[in-house]
C-alpha positions in Angstrom: -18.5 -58.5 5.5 -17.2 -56.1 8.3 -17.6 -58.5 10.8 -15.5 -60.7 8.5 -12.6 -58.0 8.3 -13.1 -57.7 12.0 -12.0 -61.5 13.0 -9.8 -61.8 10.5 -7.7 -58.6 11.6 -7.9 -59.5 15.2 -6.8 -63.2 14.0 -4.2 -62.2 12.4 -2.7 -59.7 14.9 -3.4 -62.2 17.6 -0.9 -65.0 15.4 1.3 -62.3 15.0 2.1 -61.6 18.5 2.7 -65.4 18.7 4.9 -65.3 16.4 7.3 -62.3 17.8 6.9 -63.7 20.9 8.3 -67.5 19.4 11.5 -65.6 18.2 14.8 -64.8 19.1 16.0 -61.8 20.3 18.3 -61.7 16.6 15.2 -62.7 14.6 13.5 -59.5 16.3 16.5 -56.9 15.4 17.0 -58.6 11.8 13.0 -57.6 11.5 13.2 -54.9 12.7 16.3 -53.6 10.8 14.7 -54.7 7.8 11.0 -53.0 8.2 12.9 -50.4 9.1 15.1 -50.0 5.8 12.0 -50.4 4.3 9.9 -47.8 6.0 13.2 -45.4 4.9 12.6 -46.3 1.0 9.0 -46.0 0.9 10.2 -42.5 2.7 12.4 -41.7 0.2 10.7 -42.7 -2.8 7.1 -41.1 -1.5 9.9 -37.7 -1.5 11.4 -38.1 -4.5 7.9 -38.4 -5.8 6.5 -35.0 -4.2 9.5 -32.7 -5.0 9.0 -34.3 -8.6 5.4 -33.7 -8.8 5.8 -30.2 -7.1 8.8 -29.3 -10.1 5.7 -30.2 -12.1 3.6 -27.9 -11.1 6.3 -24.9 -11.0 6.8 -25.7 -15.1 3.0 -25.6 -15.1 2.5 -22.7 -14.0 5.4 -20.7 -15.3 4.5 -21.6 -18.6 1.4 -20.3 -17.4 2.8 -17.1 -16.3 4.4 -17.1 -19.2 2.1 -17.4 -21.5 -0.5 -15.3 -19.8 2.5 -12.2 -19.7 2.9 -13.4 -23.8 -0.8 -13.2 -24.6 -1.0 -9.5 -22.6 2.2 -8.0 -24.4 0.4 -9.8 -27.8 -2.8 -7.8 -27.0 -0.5 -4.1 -25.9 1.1 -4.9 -29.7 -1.7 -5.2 -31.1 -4.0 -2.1 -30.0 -0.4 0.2 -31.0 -0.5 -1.7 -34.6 -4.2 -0.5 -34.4 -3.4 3.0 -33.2 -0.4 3.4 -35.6 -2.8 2.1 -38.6 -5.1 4.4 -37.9 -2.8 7.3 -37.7 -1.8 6.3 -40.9 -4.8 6.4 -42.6 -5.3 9.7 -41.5 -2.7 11.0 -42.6 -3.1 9.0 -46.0 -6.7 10.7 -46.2 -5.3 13.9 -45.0 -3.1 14.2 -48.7 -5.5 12.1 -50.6 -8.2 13.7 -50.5 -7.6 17.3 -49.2 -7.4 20.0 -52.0 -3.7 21.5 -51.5 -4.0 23.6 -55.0 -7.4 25.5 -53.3 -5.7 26.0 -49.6 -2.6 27.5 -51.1 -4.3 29.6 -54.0 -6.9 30.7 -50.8 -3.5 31.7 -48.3 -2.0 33.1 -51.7 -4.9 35.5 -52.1 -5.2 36.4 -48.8 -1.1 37.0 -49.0 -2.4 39.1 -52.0 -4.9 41.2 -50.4 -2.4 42.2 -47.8 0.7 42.4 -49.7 3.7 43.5 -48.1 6.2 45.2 -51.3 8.8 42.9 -49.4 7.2 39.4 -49.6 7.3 37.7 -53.0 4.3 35.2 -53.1 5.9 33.1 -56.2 9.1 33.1 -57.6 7.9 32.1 -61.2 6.5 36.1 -61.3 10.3 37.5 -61.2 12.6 38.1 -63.6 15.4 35.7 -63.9 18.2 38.1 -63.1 21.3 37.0 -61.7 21.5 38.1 -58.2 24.0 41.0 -57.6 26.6 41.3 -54.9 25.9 43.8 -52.2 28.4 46.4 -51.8 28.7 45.3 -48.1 29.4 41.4 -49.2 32.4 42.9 -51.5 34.3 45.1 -48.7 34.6 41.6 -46.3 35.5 39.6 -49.2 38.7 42.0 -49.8 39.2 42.4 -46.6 39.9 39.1 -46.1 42.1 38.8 -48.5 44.4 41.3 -47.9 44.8 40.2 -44.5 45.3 36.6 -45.9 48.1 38.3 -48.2 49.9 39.6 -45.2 49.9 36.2 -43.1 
């Protein structure tokens, strides 16, 4: 079979140099003109083709990008949802199931134990007298007013 192929091309190149040499010089610039026209399209169109095929690839991989970029700021949202849920819980446990009543009576004793006359510990143990005014409190308060009087 190659030595087929082998004849045949040198055949056919040898009847093609017959033939150029059979025609006119016009003949030989219309051919010419015309392969070359068409060597310009196939140009062109094997071009158009790359630069298409290259856009292609840019959408590719900027999807790609961009979806790689949307899966890692998916995976940073997740692991602070996790982080915030389980601050949550904490804190959810923290007044569920501590005993408030026992730390307060516990810092109430102590408070107790070293009682300062000063502190009051719980307000339910006074008496519900209205508060006076200090004597201090009632000097400003008239002097204020007689100095608003004069203005």
């Amino acid at each position: 079979m190659s030595k087929n192929l082998l004849l045949g091309t040198i055949l056919g190149g040898a009847a093609t140099y017959v033939a150029w040499k059979c025609l006119s010089d016009k003949q030989k610039n219309d051919i010419k003109k015309n392969v070359g026209s068409y060597v310009t399209e196939v140009a062109d169109a094997s071009t158009d083709y790359a630069l298409n095929a290259l856009d292609i690839i840019d959408e590719k991989l900027a999807e790609h990008d961009a979806s790689e970029k949307l899966n890692d700021l998916s995976n940073r949202f997740n692991k602070t949802a996790d982080k915030v849920k389980d601050k949550a819980s904490r804190v959810v446990d923290r007044f569920t199931n501590d005993d408030f009543d026992k730390e307060t009576a516990e810092i109430r004793q102590q408070l107790a134990n070293n009682a300062d006359p000063d502190i009051i510990i719980d307000a339910t143990d006074q008496d519900n007298e209205p508060a006076t005014p200090d004597a201090q409190d009632t000097k400003n308060d008239s002097a204020e007013e007689n100095k608003a009087g004069k203005d």
